[in-house]
N, C-alpha and C positions, 0 to 999 in steps of 0.2 A: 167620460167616466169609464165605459168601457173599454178604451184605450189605457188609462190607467191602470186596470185591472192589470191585463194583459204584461203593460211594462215589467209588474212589481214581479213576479215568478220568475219572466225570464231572466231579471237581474239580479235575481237569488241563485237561481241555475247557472247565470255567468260567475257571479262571486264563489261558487260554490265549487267551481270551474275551476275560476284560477287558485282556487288554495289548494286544490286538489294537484293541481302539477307543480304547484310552488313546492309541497310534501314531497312528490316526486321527486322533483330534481333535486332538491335536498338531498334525498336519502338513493340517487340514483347512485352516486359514487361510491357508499359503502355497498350497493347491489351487484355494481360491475367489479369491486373489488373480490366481493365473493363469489362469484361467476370465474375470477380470474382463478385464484388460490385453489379454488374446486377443482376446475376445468387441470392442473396442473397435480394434483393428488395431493396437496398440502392444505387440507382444511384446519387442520391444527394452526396453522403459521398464520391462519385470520384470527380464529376463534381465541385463541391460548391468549393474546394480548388484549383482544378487546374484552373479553370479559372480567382480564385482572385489572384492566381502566374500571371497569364501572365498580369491580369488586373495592377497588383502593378508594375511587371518587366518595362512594357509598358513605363506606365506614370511617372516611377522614372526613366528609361532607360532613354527615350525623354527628362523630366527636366536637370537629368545631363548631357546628352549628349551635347544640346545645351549649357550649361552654360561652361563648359568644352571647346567646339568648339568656342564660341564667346573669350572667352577669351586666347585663345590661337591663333587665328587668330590674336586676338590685338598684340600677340607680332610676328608675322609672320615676318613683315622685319625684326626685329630685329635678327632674327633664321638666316633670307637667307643673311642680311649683314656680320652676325658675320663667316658663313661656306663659303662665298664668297672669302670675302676683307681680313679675319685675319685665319682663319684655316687653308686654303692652302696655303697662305703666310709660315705659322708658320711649315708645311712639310717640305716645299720648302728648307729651313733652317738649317730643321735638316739632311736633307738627300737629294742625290741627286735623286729625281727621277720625274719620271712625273706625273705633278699634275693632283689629280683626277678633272671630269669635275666641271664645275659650276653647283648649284642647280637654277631649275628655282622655280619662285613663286608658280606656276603650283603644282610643285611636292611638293613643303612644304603643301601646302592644302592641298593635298590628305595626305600625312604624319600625316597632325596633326587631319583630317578628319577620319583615321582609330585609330589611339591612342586614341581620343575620345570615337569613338565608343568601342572599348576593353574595356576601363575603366568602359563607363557605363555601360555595356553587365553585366562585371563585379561584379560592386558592386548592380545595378539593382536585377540577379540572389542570390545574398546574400540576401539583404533583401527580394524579393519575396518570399522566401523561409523559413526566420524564423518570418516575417514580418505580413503573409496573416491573421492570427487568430486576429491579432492587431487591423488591418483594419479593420475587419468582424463586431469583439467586438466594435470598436467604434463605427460603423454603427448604429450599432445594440443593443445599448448600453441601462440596463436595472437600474433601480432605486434599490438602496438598503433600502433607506426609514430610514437612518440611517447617522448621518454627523459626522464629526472628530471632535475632541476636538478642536482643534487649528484653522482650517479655516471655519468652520462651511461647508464643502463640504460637498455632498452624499458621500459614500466611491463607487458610479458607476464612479465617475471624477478619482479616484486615481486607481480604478479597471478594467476598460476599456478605460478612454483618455490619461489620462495620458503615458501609455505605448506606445501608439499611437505617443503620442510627440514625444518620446524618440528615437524610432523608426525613426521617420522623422529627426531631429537632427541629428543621429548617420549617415544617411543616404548621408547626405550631406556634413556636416562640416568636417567632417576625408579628404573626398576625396579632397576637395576646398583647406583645411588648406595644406595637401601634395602638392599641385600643386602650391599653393603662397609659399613656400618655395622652393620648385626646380626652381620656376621663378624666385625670387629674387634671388637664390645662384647663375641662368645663368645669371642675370644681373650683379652680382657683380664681376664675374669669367671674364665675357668679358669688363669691364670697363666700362658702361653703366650707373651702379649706384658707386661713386666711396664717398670717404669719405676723407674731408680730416680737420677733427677732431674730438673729441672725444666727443666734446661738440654741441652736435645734436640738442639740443632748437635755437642755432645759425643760421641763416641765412648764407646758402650757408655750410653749416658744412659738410654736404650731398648732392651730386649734382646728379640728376636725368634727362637722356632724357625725355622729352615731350611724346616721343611714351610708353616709359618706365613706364611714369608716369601716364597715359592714363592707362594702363595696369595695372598695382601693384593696382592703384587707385578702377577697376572694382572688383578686388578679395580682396580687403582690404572692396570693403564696402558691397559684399555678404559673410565675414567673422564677420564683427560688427554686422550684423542684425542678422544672425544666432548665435552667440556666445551672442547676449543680448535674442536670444528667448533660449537659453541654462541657460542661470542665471536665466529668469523666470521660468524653470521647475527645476530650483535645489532648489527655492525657494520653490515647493513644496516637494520636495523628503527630507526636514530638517525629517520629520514627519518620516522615516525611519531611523533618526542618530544612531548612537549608542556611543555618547559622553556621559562619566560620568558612571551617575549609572543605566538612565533610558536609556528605549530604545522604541526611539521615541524624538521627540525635547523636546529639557530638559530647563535651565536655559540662556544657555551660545547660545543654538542655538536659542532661541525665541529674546533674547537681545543683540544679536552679527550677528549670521550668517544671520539673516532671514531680519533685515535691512540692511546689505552688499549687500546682494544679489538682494534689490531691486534698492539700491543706482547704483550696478554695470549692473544693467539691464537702467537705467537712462545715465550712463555712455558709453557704450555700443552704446546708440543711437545717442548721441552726437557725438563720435567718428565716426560714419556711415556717418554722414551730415559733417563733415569735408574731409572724404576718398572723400566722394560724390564731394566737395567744391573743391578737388583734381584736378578732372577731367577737370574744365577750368580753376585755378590757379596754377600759376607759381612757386610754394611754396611747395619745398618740406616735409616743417615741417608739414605741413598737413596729412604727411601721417609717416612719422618715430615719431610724436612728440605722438598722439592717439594712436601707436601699445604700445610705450616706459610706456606710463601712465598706458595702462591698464594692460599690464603684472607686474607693481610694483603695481600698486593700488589693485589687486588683490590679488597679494602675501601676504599682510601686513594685508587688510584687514578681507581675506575671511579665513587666515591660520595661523596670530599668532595672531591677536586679540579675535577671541573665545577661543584661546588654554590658553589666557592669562586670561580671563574674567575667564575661569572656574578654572584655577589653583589657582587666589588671592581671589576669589568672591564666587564662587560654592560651592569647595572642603572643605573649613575651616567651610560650613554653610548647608553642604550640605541635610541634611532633610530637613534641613529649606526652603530650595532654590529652592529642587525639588520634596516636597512633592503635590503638583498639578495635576505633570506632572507624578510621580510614581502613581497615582488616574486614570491618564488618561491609561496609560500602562496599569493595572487591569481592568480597564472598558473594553479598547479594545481586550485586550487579550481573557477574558471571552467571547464575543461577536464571536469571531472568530473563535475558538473551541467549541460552543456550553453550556460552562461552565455556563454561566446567566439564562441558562434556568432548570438547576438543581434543582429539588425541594428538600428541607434541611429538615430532624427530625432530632429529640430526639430518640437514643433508650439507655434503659439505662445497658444493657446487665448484670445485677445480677439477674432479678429475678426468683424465684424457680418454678423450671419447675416441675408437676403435672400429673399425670395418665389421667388426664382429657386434660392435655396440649395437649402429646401425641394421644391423639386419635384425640384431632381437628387437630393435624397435622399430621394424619395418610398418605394421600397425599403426604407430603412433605418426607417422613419417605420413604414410601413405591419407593419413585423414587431417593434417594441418590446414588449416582452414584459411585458403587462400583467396575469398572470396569477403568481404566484407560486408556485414550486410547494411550499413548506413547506405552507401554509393549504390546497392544492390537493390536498394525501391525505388531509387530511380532507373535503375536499369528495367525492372519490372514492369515499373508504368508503360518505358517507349515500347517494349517490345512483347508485351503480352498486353497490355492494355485494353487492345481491340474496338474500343469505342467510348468518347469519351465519358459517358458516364460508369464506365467500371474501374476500380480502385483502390489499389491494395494498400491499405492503412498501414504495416509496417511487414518488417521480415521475422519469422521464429525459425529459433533455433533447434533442432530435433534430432536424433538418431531412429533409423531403420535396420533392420536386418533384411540385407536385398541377399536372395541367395542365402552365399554361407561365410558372406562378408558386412561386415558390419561398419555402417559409412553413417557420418553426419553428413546431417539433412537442412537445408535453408526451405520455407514456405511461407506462403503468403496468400487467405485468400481473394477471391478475384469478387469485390462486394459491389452493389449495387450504391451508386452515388446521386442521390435525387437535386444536390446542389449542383451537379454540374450536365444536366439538362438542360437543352436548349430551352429559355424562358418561356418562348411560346407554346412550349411544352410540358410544364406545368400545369395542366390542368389538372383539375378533378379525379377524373376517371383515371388520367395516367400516373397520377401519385398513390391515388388511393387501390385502382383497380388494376393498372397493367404491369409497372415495375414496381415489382414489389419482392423483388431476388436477385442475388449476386447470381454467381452461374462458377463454378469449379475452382480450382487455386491452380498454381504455379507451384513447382518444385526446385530447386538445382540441389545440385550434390556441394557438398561446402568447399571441397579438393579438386572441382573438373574445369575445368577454363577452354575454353574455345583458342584456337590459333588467332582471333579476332583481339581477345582482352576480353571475351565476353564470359557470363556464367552458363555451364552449359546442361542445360534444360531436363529435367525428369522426368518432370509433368507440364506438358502445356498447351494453348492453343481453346477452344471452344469445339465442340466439347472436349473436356481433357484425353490430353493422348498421351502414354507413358507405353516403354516397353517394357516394363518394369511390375511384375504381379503384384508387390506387394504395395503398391503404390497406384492401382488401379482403383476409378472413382464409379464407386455405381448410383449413386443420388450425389448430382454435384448442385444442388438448387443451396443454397443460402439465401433462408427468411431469416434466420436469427444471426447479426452477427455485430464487428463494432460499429458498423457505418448504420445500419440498419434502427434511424431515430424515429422512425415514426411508426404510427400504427396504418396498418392494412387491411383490405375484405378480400380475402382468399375464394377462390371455388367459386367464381361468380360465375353468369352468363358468357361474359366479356372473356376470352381465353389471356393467360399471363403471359408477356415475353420472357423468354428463354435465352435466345442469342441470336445474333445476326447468320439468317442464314441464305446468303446469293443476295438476290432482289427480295425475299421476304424474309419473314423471321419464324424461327420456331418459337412455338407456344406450346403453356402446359397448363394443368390444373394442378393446384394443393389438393393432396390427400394425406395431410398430416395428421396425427394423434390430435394436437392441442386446436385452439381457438374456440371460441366463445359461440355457441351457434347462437340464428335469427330467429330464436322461437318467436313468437308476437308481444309477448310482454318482454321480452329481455329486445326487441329491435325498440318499442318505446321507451325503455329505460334509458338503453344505449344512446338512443339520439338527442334525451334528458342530457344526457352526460355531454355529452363527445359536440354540443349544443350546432348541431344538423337535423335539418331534413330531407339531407339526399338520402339515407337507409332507408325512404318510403317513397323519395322522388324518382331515385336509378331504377330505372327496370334489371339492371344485373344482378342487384342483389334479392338471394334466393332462399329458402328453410335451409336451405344445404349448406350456403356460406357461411363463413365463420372470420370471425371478427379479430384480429393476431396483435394482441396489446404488449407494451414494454420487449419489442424485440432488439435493442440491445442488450446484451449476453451481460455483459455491467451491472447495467439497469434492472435486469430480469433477476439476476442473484438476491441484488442488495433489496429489492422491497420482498423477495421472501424472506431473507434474513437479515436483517436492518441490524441486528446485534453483533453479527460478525464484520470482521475488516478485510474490504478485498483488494487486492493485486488489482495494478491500473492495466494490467496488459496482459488479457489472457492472451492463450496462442491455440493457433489450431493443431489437429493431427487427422490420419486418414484411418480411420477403425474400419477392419473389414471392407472398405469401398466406400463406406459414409463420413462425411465429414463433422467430426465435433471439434468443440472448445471445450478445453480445460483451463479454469480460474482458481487460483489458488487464493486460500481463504485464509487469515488468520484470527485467532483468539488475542485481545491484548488487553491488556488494565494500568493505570496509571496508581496502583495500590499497595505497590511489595514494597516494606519498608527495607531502608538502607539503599534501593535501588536509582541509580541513574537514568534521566526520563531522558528521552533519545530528543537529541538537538531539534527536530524540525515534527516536531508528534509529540501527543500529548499522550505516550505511554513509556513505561516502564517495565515492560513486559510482555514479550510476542513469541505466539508459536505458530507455525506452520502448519493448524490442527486438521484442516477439512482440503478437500479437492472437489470443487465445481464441476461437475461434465453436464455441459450445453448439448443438443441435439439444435447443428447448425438447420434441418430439414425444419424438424415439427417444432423444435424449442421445450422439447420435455429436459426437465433439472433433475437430476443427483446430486444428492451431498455425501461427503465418504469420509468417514474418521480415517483419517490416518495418523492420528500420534493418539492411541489412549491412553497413557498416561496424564496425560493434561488435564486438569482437573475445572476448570473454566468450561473445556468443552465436554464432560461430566457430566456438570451441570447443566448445559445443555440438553444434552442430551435428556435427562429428568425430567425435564420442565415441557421438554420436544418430543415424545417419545415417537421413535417409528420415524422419524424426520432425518438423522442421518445413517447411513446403511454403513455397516463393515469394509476395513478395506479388501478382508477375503471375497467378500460380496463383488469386487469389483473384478470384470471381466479382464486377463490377462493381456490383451489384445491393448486397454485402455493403460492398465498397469504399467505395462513396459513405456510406457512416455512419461509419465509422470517425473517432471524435471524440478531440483532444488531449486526454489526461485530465486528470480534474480534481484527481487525487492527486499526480500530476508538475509539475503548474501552481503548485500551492502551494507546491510543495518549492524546486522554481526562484525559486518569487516571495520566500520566507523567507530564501533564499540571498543571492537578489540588493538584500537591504534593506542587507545590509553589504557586496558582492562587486561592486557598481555603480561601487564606488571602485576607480580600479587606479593610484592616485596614492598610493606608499605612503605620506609623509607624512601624507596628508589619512587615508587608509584607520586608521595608527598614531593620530590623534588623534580619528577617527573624527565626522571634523567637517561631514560631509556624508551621514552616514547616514537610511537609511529607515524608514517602517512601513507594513505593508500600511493603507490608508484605513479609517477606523471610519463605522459609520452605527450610526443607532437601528431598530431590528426590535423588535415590538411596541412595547415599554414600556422595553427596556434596549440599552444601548450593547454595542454589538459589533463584529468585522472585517467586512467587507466579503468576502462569499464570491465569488470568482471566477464570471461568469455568462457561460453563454453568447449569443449575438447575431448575428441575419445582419443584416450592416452594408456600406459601403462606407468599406474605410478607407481613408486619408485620399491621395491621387496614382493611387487606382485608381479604374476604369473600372464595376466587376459586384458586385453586392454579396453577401459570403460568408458562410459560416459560421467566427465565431470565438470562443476565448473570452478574456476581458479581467478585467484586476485593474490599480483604483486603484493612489496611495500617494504618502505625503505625508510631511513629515521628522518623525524620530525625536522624540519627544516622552520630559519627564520629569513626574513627579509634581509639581515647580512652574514648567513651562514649558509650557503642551501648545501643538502646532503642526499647522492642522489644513488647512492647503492645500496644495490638488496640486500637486505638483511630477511625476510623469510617469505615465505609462499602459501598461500592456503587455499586447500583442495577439500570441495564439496562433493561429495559420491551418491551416487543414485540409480544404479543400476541392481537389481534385486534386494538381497536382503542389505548390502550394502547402502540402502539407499537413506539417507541424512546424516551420514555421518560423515564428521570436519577430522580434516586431517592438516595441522599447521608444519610444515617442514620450515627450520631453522638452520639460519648459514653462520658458520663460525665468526663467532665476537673479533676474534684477529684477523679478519683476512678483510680485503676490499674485493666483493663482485659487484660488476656493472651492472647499474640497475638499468630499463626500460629508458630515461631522462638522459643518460649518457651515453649507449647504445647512440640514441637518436642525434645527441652532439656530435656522434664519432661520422655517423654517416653522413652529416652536414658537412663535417672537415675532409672527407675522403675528396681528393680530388677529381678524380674521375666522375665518381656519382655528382657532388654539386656542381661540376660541370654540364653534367647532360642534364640535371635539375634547372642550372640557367640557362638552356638554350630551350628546352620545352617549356619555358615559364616567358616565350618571348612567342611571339606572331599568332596571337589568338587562340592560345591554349595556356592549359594551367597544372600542374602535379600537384595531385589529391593522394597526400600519404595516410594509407588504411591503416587498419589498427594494427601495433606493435603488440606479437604472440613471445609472452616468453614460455619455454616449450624444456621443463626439463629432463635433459635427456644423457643416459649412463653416467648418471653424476656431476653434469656438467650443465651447460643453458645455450639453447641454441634458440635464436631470434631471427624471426621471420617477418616482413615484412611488405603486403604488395604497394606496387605504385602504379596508380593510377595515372591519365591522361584526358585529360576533359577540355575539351572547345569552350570558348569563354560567349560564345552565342547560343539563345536561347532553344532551348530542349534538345541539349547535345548529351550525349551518354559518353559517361565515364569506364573508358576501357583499361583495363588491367595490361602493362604494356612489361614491368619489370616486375621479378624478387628479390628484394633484398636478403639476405640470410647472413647473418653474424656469429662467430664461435670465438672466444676469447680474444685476439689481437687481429680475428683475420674477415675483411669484409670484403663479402661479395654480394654486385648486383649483376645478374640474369635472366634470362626470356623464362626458364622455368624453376622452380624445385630442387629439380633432378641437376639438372644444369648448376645453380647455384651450392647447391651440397657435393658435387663432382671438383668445384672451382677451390675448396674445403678443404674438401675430406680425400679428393684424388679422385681416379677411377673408379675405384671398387666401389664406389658408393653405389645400394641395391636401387633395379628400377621400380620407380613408383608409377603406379597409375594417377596422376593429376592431369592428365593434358588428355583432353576428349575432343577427335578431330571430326567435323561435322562435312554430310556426306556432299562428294562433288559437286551434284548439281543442285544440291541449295546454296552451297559456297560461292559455284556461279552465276546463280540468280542475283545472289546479293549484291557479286563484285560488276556485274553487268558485262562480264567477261565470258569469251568462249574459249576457254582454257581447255583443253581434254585432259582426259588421263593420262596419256603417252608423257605430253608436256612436263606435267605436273612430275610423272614418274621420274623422268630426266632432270628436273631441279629437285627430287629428290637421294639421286642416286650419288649426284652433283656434292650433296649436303652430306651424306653419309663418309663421300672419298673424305670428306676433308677434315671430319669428326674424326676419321679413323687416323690420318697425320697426325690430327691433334693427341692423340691417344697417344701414339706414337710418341711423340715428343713430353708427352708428359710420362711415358712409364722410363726414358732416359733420365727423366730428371728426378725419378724415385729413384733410381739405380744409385746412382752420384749422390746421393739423397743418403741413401745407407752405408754409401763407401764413407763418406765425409763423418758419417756418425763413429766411426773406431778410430777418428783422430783424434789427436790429445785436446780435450777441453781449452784449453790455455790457447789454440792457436787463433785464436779470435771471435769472430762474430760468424764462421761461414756456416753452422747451421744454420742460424737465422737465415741467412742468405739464401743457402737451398730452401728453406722455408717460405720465403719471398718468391724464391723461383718459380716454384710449384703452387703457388698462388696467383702468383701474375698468368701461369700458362692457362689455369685455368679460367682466369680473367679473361686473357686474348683470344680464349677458346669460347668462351660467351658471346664476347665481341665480333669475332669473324661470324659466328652463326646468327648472330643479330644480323650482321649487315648482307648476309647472304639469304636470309627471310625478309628482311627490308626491300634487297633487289627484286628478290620475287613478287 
């Protein structure tokens, strides 16, 4: 007995036990969630959403619950006579046995009292939960200062209330509509509502109890009133149709649907005031005769009379009929991608580009970006990699101010990669406690190439080494970055690796701003959570450590702000010494009527509104308005307050990088291939449309990916940072059409920065596009000849991207080629340039070289070729080459350049005599022309093979 005793307490104390951590871990995740939000100065960004959950669950839970509860109490006897008097009758009957008890009234309450409640609990947490932004947005609800074509609305009613409606609608009707149909089917099952004929306008056709009728009556007329407040929001949602040819309300929905819809919203309420009428008359037609009309009247109405209007009336007249409404599509469309704001030239791309050209665009010349960065992360890996778990996930593109020149920039950081850890090295301690950081990035200049074919280096090595101030790393640790999936315990006992240093490694500790500290309740939370018990088993972890959640930069954005849409590809830059990520963030809705939803997304409207800055060290976020105008992130901000900071707020240092992305670029640029047109006519016949430009990369044909360029474009004065995409007209499977017709230029360098500039090439003339270019230089015999002999004995030519570059009027195409061994982890070296100017191609070892083969002599020299110093050249080559040597095959190189020179300033001479001869006497410009192209050809070619000897 006294065993017993003993048992019963402590098994109260266990039970008592485990409910008590069952609660816990429960509620450990929304603990660590706000530990996280806190820990990062955005308590709003927890708070703001979970409380309009409960606020909407609440008040939609309470609404349905009593309307649910009242109406199901109306048929309460009917529940306890039918399981009474006929159910257990109906056992009794089929079987012998004893009948179950009676139900009392008592327990039907509580029955339909809990089924209430479920339901609403139910659908309450549904909508709270995809609902609360609706709410918020309506609240909170911001002007666009812009109205639709068709109802003269702001597009803030179709962008923030409307949804709200829809919401509330969806909210209710589904549930009520479910519940009047299970009621009537339990009426008709129990003989309650009974029928006895077919012809229900009849009196008595249909016979209904009073209680029955009482009932059906209460859910028939909160069914009319919500189903006519459902016809008025479909009456706005026409503006989103996609009947015919337009999309947005066309002929057949302004003149069919849009009067239906009101007639049926009229309809609608009439039938309410008869359900209503229900309730003290004796008349069951009142309530079968309203359901019967408006499910016909709406069928005929709402679903073959448009279909009919637009098959006999539209389709036979159809420009004619929906040339308006295809005006308003382009209007909106433009508006909603940013397109209207496009500023439009003239460029007329022939004219003859000059010695003189060239030097005002020495700038543009000197920063062509002869480095590609697809080829160029594999070059990164072989040669900065340093050990195999570090790992440069891709390359960004950037400009610096080095000095008092202004050069694009290639970066990549150097992240920590826990997948390519040796397996037995995965443990524990060394996932969670020691690698737990990339360590500094990699830099090249986008124009400097090694004598090798290689990019030649800014930043690099462990720790980073640059001779370059503005481009020196004073915190190169990356905890936050894209490689960086998992979570970490920073600051432990256990010191962290750093990088390989000799036979040991240097170590460091975290002392970042962020992370979650070990107080004693948050380590038993944590380990609730995170379901360990090493945070009590490791002796390393300490009050000090801190706990680094969601440090991918992606990851870390999106659960602060789950509302907005982020860019897949931040990039880094060097602020001050510290390394950050900047994410570009956009605002978008699939809500602006008349508008085109972008092929592969489900919006129809994006702006570029916010800029993300990650701290790669600690992981502290910034968000930064930069488009206030936008009235989506307005509202935001309202709803967010204190949540995103000014772009004056943001530090100039971060400012100057901020680059037009290249995920908004495209989307404009895909837009603008059919949205270019705002002649509907032409737009309906689609007789001037677009395609982004194809080139060949490696081996296969592709688009033309958007590049960026610091250029001088075309009436200005400094040359910028921009980014540019071809395009040339729409092509079919037996037409293809492959010259440019215009260019668009993204701008972003100060105040200059988002604004589109489209230059357009004269309707009459034919320029080569990018796709023809690339045919020309396949046909050039020279080049596909030395393409077939390096494409044979275990090598392969990888052609980099095709830059069209335009320059004093004219287009000058650039192009490098690479050289890659077809055996595993060979690197692809930059071996030639291609450069193309109207009729004339050359390939050589540099730039300078290929624009001399051109344009002559006088072409200015560029800095692209960065020669790296002797005795790492001969470490590399395993050669003990000296200086003296080296000088002598270089002096060797200069005699011969200088012959060449020679021979080609005879051949300008002759070049200008031949020009005062009479037109008429044949082809011998051309020929000089030829001349003076070949020499700079064979002046390529001898220096090829006199650096080859070498």
């Amino acid at each position: 007995m006294r065993g017993k005793s003993i048992f019963k307490p402590v098994l109260k104390v266990l039970v008592l036990l485990i409910i008590i951590i069952a609660v816990l871990s429960a509620l450990s995740g929304f603990y660590e969630d706000w530990l996280w939000f806190t820990d990062l100065g955005y308590a709003t960004l927890f708070w703001t959403p979970f409380f309009s959950k409960v606020l909407i669950q609440a008040i939609n839970g309470t609404m349905l619950f009593l309307v649910i509860f009242v109406t199901l109490m109306s048929g309460r006897h009917a529940f306890t006579t039918f399981y009474n008097e006929r159910f257990r009758k109906r056992i009794r009957l089929v079987e012998e046995v004893n009948l179950p008890p009676a139900v009392s009234p008592r327990r039907v309450t509580v029955s339909l009292l809990v089924l209430s409640a479920v339901v609403s609990i139910i659908v309450s947490f549904i909508v709270g939960f995809t609902g609360w932004l609706d709410f918020l947005s309506f609240v909170n609800a911001s002007s666009f200062h812009y109205s639709d074509p068709l109802f003269n609305q702001d597009l803030g009613f179709f962008v923030f209330k409307l949804p709200f409606f829809e919401t509330i609608y969806n909210a209710f009707f589904s549930p009520i509509l479910i519940l009047t149909l299970f009621t009537a089917l339990f009426y008709i099952m129990t003989g309650v509502v009974r029928f006895h004929s077919i012809r229900f306008w009849k009196k008595d056709a249909v016979v209904i109890s009073p209680t029955a009728r009482r009932h059906l009556g209460i859910l028939l007329t909160l069914l009319f009133a919500l189903k006519g407040f459902g016809y008025y929001i479909s009456a706005y949602e026409i503006v989103y149709s996609h009947r015919g040819h337009v999309v947005g309300a066309g002929y057949s929905d302004i003149y069919a649907s849009l009067p239906v819809f009101k007639i049926l919203v009229v309809v609608s309420l009439v039938c309410f005031l008869f359900s209503l009428i229900a309730f003290f008359r004796k008349d069951s037609r009142l309530l079968t005769l309203p359901v019967s009309f408006l499910i016909v009247f709406s069928f005929f109405t709402s679903g073959i009379f448009p279909s009919m209007l637009q098959s006999l009336v539209v389709v036979p007249n159809e420009l004619q009929k929906e040339a308006p409404y295809i005006a308003s599509e382009i209007q909106m469309t433009r508006y909603a991608y940013g397109l209207d704001k496009i500023k439009e030239q003239d460029y007329t791309g022939v004219e003859t580009v000059t010695a003189q050209d060239l030097k005002n665009e020495l700038g543009t010349l000197n920063n062509i970006r002869l480095n590609d960065p697809r080829p160029m992360q594999q070059i990164y890996a072989q040669k900065q990699g340093i050990r195999q778990y570090y790992k440069f996930n891709d390359i960004d593109v950037d400009r610096y101010k080095i000095g008092d020149t202004y050069r694009q920039v290639m970066l990549s950081a150097r992240e920590i990669s826990l997948q390519d850890l040796d397996p037995k090295a995965l443990t524990f301690v060394n996932t969670r406690f020691k690698y737990t950081h990339g360590f500094g990035l990699t830099a090249s200049f986008a124009n400097a190439v090694t004598t090798k074919g290689l990019p030649a280096f800014a930043v690099s090595n462990v720790p980073p080494q640059t001779d370059y101030t503005e481009l020196k790393i004073t915190e190169p640790r990356i905890y936050f970055g894209e490689l960086t999936n998992d979570w970490v315990v920073a600051n432990t006992k256990s010191k962290e690796f750093d990088y390989p240093l000799g036979n040991e490694n240097a170590e460091s500790s975290y002392t970042g701003k962020t992370g979650i500290p070990f107080t004693a309740f948050n380590k038993l939370m944590l380990s609730l959570h995170q379901m360990t018990p090493r945070f009590y088993l490791a002796g390393e972890v300490t009050s000090e450590s801190k706990l680094l959640l969601y440090r991918n930069v992606l990851e870390r954005a999106k659960k602060l702000a789950p509302f907005l849409t982020y860019d897949n590809d931040p990039y880094t830059i060097i602020d001050n010494g510290k390394i950050k990520w900047i994410i570009d963030a956009y605002t978008t809705t699939n809500s602006i009527p008349y508008s085109s939803k972008y092929s592969t997304q489900d919006f129809n409207y994006i702006r570029n509104s916010v800029k993300v800055v990650v701290d790669a060290y600690d992981g502290t976020v910034d968000f930064y308005a930069v488009d206030k105008e936008d009235p989506i992130l307005q509202t935001y901000q309202r709803i967010f307050p204190g949540v995103f900071k000014s772009i004056s707020e943001m530090p100039y240092s971060i400012k100057s990088h901020l680059r037009y992305p290249e995920t908004m670029f495209k989307i404009q640029c895909d837009m603008l291939n059919t949205f270019h047109m705002t002649n509907t006519k032409v737009f309906y016949n689609k007789e001037d449309a677009w395609n982004v430009a194809k080139e060949i990369y490696g081996s296969s044909e592709q688009n033309v990916e958007p590049y960026y360029v610091i250029m001088k474009l075309p009436g200005e004065t400094n040359e910028e940072f921009v980014l540019m995409q071809p395009f040339t007209p729409a092509s079919s499977t037996t037409n293809s059409r492959n010259n440019l017709v215009a260019w668009l230029a993204a701008r972003m360098d100060g105040e200059n920065y988002g604004k589109l500039v489209l230059y357009k090439m004269p309707k009459n003339m034919e320029i080569d596009g990018p796709f023809q270019v690339e045919s020309r230089i396949d046909q050039d015999p020279v080049i596909s000849q030395q393409f077939a002999l390096w494409n044979q004995k275990g090598s392969s030519v990888l052609r980099g991207n095709l830059l069209v570059l335009p320059i004093g009027g004219n287009f000058l195409f650039v192009e490098p080629i690479y050289l890659q061994s077809t055996t595993n982890g060979s690197i692809p070296e930059m071996k030639r340039i291609v450069v193309v100017y109207e009729d004339k191609i050359v390939m050589a070892d540099t730039l300078e070289e290929g624009l001399k083969g051109i344009f002559g002599r006088y072409v200015p020299s560029l800095n692209t070729l960065q020669e790296k110093p002797l005795e790492e050249s001969g470490a590399e080559d395993g050669t003990d080459t000296s200086k003296t040597e080296l000088k002598g095959v270089l002096d060797q190189i200069k005699q011969i350049r200088d012959m060449l020179d020679a021979l080609e300033n005879q051949l300008t001479t002759i070049n200008n005599e031949g020009s005062t001869l009479d037109s008429g006497l044949g082809t011998g410009q051309e020929l000089l022309t030829d001349e003076n192209t070949s020499a700079g050809s064979v002046k390529g070619t001898v220096e090829a093979t006199v650096n080859a000897g070498h």
